[in-house]
N, C-alpha and C positions, 0 to 999 in steps of 0.2 A: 514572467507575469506573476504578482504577488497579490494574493486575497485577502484580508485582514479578515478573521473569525470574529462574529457575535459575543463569545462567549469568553474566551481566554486571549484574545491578539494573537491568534497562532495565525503564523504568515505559511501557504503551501505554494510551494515555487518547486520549478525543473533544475536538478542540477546536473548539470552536464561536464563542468570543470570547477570541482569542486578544491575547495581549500584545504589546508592541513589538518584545522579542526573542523569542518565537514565531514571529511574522511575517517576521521578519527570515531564522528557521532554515527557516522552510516555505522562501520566496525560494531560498534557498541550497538544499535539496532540491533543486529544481524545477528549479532554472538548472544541476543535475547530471544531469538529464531528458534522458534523447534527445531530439532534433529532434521523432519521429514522436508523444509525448508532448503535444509543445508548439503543435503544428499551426502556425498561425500568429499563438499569443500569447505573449507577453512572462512568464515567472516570477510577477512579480509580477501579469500580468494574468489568469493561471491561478488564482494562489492567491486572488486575489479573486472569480471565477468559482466555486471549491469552497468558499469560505467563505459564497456566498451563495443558492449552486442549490437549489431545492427540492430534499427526500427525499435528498438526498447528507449521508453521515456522514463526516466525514473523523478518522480515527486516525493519530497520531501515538507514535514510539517515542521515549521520552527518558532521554537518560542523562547523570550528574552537570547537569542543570537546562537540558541544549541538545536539540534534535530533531535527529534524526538521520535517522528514516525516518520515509514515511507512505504512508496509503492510502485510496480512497475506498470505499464500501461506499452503493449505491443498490438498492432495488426494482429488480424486472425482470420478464417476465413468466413467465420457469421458477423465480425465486426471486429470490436476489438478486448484483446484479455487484459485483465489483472491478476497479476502475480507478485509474487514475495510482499504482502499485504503485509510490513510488522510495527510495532508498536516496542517502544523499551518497557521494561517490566515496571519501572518506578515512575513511566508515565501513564499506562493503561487505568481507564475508566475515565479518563478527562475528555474525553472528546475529540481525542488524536485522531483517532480512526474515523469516526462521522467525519468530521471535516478533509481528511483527507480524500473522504471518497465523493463529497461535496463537490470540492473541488473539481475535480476529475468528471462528473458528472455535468457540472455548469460548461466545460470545456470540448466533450463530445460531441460529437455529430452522428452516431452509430448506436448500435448497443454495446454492454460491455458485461462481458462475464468473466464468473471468478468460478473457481471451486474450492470449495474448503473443508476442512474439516468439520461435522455439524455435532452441535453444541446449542447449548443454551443461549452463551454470549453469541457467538456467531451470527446462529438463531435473529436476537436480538437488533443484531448491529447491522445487516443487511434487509430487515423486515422496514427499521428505523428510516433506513437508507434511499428504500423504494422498490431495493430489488426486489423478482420474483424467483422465488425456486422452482427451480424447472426440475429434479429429481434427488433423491438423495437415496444412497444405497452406504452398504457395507462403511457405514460410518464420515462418509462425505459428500458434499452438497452442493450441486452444482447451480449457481443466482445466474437471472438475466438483469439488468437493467435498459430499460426501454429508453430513450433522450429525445 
């Protein structure tokens, strides 16, 4: 399912069997990932991990035919989470991320929560978005969003 964005024509769609340059754009994502994202795997050994986990959805933002952002969206047991929320470095501040989480939200039936690290942007981008913070300690912040 593909949503055309307000603002830029960013298309956010599921990809599940993705192409060579898909993969190549997820990689690139991912290798833009904070360390704390990446634990101790490799880009490439992430995106093959989210490509293959059970009950994990992974959404991607696309624009003129390249990815630019993504996000995962799995069951949980208050609803459902978001995780590996990244945006590429020389797309951040466009709207990648609103719209990705847009999306995601138009398509829930649950609530959905993320934790992140808190931040100004952060801050920003989940206040924007709807969510609520439910607490934030020792430098990370855990959003609900209600649907």
């Amino acid at each position: 399912m593909t949503m055309p964005s307000p603002v830029m024509s960013f298309q956010v769609e599921v990809i599940d069997s993705p192409s060579a340059e898909d993969r190549s754009d997820l990689i690139k994502i991912y290798n833009d990932a904070p360390q704390r994202i990446l634990d101790t795997l490799t880009p490439e050994q992430l995106v093959d991990h989210l490509l293959s986990a059970r009950g994990y959805t992974l959404y991607a933002a696309r624009y003129n035919g390249r990815l630019l952002g993504a996000a995962v969206l799995h069951p949980w047991t208050k609803g459902l989470r978001m995780r590996y929320l990244v945006v590429r470095k020389v797309s951040r501040r466009k709207g990648v991320a609103i719209e990705l989480l847009n999306h995601v939200r138009a398509l829930a039936d649950m609530p959905i929560y993320i934790d992140m690290p808190q931040n100004t942007a952060t801050d920003l981008l989940f206040d924007k978005a709807g969510f609520t913070k439910l607490n934030a300690e020792e430098g990370r912040a855990f959003w609900r969003l209600d649907v």
